[in-house]
ZABA-912438 format. One record per atom (N, C-alpha, C): residue in three letters; y negated, z, x negated. Coordinates in steps of 0.05 Angstrom, whole numbers, plus 32768, in hexadecimal, padded with zeros to 4 digits. Each point is the difference from the previous one (the first is absolute). Example, Ala and Ser with C-alpha at 12.3 -4.5 7.8 and 13.67 -1.06 7.14 Angstrom:
ZABA-912438
ALA, 8072, 809C, 7EF8 $
ALA, 7FE8, 8000, 8012 $
ALA, 7FE8, 8000, 7FEE $
SER, 7FEB, 7FF2, 8007 $
SER, 7FE8, 8001, 7FF0 $
SER, 7FEA, 800E, 800F $
This chain:
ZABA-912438
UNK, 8018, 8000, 7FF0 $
UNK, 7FE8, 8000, 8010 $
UNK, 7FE7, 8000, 7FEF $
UNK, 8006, 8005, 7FED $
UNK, 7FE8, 800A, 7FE9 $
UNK, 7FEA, 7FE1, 7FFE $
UNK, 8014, 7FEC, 7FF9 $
UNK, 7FF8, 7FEA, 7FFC $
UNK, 7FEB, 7FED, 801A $
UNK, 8012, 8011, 8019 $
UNK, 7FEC, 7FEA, 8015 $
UNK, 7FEA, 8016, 8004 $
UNK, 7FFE, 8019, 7FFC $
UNK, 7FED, 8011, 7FFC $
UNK, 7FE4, 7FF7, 7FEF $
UNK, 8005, 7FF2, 7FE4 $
UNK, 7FF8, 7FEF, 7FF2 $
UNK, 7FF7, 7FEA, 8007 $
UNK, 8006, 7FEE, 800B $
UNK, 8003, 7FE9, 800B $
UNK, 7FE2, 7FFF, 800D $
UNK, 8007, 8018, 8010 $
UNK, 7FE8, 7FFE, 8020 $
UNK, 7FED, 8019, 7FEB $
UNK, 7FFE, 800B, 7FF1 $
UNK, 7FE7, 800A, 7FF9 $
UNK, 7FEC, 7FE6, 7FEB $
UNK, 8011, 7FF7, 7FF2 $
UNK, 7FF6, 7FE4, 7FEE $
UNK, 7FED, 7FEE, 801F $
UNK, 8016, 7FF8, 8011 $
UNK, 7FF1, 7FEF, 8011 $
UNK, 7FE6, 8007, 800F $
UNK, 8000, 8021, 8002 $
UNK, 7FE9, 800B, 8010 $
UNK, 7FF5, 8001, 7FEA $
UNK, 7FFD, 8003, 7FEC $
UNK, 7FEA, 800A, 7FF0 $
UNK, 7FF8, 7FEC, 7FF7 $
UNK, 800F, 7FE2, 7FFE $
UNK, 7FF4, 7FE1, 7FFA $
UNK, 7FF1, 7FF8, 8010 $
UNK, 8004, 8007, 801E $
UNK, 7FFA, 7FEF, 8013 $
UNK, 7FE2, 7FFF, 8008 $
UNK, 7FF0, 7FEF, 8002 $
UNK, 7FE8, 7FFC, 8005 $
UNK, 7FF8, 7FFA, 801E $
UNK, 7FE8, 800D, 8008 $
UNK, 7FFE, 7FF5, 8017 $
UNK, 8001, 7FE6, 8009 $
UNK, 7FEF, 7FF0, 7FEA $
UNK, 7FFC, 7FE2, 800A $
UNK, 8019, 7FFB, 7FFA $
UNK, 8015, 8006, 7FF8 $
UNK, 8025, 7FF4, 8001 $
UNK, 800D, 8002, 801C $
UNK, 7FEA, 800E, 8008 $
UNK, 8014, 8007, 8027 $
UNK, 7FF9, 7FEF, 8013 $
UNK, 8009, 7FF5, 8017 $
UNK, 7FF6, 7FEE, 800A $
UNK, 7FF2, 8006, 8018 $
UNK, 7FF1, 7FE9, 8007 $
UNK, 7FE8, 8012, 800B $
UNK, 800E, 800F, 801E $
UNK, 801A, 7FF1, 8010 $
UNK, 8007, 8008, 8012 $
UNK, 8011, 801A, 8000 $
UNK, 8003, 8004, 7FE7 $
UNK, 800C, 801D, 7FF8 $
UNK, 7FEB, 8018, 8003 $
UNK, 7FE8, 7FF6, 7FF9 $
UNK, 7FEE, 8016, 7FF6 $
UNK, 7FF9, 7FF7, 801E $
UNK, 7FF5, 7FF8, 8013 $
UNK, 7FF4, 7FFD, 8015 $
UNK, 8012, 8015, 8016 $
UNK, 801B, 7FF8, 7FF4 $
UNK, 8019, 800B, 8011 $
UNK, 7FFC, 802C, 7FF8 $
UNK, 7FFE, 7FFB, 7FE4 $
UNK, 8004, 8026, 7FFB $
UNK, 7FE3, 800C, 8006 $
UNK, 7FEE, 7FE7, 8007 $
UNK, 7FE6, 8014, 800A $
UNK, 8004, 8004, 801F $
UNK, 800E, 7FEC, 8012 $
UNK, 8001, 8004, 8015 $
UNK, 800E, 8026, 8006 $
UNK, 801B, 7FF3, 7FEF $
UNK, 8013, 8021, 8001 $
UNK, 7FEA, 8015, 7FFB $
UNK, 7FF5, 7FFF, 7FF2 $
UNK, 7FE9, 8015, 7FF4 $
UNK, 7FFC, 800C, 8019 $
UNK, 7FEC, 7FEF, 8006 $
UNK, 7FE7, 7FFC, 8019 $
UNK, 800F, 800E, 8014 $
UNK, 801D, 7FFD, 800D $
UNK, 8014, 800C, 8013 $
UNK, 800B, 8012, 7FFF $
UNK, 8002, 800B, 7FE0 $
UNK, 8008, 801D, 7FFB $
UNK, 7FE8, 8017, 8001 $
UNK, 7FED, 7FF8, 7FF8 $
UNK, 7FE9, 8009, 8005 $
UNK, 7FF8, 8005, 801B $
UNK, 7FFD, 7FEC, 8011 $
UNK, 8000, 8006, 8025 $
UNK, 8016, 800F, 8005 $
UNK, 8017, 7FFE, 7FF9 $
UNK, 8016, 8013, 800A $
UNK, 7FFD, 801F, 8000 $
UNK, 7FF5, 8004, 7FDF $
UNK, 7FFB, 801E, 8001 $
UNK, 7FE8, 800A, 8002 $
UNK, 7FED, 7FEC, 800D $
UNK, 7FEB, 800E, 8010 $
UNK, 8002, 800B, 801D $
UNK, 8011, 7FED, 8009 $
UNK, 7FFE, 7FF8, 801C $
UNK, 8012, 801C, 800A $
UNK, 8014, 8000, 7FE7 $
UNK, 8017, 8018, 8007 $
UNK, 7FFF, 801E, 7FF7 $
UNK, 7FE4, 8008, 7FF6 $
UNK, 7FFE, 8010, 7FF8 $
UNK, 7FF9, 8011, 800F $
UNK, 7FFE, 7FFF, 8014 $
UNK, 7FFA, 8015, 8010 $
UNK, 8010, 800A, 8015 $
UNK, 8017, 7FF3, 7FFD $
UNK, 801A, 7FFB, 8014 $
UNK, 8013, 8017, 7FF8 $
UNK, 800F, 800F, 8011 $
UNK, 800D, 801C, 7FF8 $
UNK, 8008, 7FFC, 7FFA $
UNK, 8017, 7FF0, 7FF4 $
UNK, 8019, 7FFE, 7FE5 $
UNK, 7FE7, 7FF7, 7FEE $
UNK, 7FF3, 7FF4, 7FFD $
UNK, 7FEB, 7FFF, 7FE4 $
UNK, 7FF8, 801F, 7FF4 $
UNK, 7FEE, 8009, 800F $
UNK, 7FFF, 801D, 8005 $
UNK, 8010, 8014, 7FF0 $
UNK, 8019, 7FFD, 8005 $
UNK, 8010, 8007, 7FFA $
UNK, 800A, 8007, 7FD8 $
UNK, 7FF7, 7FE8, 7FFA $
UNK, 8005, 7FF1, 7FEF $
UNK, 7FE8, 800E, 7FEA $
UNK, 7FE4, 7FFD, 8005 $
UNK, 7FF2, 8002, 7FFA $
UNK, 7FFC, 801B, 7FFD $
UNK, 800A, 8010, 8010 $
UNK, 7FF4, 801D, 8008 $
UNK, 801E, 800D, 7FE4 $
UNK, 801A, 7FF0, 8001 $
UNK, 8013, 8002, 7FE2 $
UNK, 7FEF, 8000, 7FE9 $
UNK, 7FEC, 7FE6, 7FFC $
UNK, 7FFD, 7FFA, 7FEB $
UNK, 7FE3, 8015, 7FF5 $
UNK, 7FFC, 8005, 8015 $
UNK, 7FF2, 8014, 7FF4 $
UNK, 8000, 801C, 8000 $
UNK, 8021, 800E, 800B $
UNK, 8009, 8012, 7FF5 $
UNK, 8004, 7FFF, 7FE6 $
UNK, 8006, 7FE9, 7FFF $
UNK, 800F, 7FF7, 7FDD $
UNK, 7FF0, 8002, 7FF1 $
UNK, 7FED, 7FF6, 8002 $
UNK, 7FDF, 8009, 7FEE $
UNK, 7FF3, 8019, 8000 $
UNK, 800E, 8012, 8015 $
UNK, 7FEE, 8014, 7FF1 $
UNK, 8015, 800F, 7FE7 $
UNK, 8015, 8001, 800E $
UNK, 801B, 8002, 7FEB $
UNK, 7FFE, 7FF4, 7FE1 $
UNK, 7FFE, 7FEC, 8001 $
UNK, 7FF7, 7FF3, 7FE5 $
UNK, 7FF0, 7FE9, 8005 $
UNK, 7FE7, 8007, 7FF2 $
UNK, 7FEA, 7FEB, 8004 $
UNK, 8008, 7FDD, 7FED $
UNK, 7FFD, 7FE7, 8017 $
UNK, 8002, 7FF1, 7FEC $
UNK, 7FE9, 7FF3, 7FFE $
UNK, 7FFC, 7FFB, 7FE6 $
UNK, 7FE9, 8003, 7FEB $
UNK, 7FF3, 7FDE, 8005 $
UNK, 8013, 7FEF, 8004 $
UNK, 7FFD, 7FE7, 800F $
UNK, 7FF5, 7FF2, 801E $
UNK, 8006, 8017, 8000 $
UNK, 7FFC, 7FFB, 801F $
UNK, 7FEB, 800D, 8009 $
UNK, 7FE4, 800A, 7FEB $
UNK, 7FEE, 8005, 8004 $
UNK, 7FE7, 7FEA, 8009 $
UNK, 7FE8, 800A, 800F $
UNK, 7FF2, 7FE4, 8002 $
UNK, 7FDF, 8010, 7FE4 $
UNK, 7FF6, 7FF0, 8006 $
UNK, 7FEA, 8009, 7FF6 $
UNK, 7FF6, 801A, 8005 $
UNK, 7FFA, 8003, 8011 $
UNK, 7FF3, 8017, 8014 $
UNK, 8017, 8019, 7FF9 $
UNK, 8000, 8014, 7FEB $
UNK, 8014, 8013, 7FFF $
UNK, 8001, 800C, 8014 $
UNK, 7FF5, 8001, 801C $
UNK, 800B, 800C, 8010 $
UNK, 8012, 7FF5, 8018 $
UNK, 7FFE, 7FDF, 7FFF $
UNK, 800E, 7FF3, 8016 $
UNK, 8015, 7FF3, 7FED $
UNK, 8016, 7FF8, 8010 $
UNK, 8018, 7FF1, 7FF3 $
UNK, 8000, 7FE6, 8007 $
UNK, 8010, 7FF7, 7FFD $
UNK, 800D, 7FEC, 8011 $
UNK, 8008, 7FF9, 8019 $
UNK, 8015, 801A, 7FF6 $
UNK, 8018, 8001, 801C $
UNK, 7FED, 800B, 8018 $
C-alpha cells in the first residue's frame, strides 16, 4: 500500500490547478457551494443540535487549537 500511498501524494502535490479541467473545477465548486447550504440550512435542525451541542462538550474537555476562529472568544463550531 505504501507505494499507491506515494503514487497519490506525488500526484497531489504535482498537480496544478490549470492541469484540471475546467468541468472538474466547475463540478467541485458546485459540491462546495451544496455542502455549504447543507450545513447551514441544517443547523438548526434537532439531530444537528445534537451534534453540535457533542462537539462542544468535546471542546471544553480538550480545546482544539484549530478550530479556533480569530475572535478568541467564538469558535467555529
Amino acid at each position: 500500500m505504501a507505494k499507491e500511498t506515494a503514487e497519490l501524494a506525488h500526484y497531489a502535490a504535482s498537480c496544478r490547478y490549470e492541469d484540471i479541467p475546467p468541468d472538474v473545477i466547475e463540478r467541485a465548486k458546485q459540491c462546495i457551494i451544496d455542502t455549504i447550504a447543507a450545513v447551514v440550512f441544517g443547523y438548526h435542525l434537532p439531530w444537528s443540535r445534537i451534534v453540535v451541542a457533542f462537539a462542544q462538550n468535546m471542546r471544553r474537555r480538550q480545546p482544539w487549537p484549530m478550530a479556533r476562529s480569530r475572535t478568541p472568544s467564538r469558535w467555529i463550531i
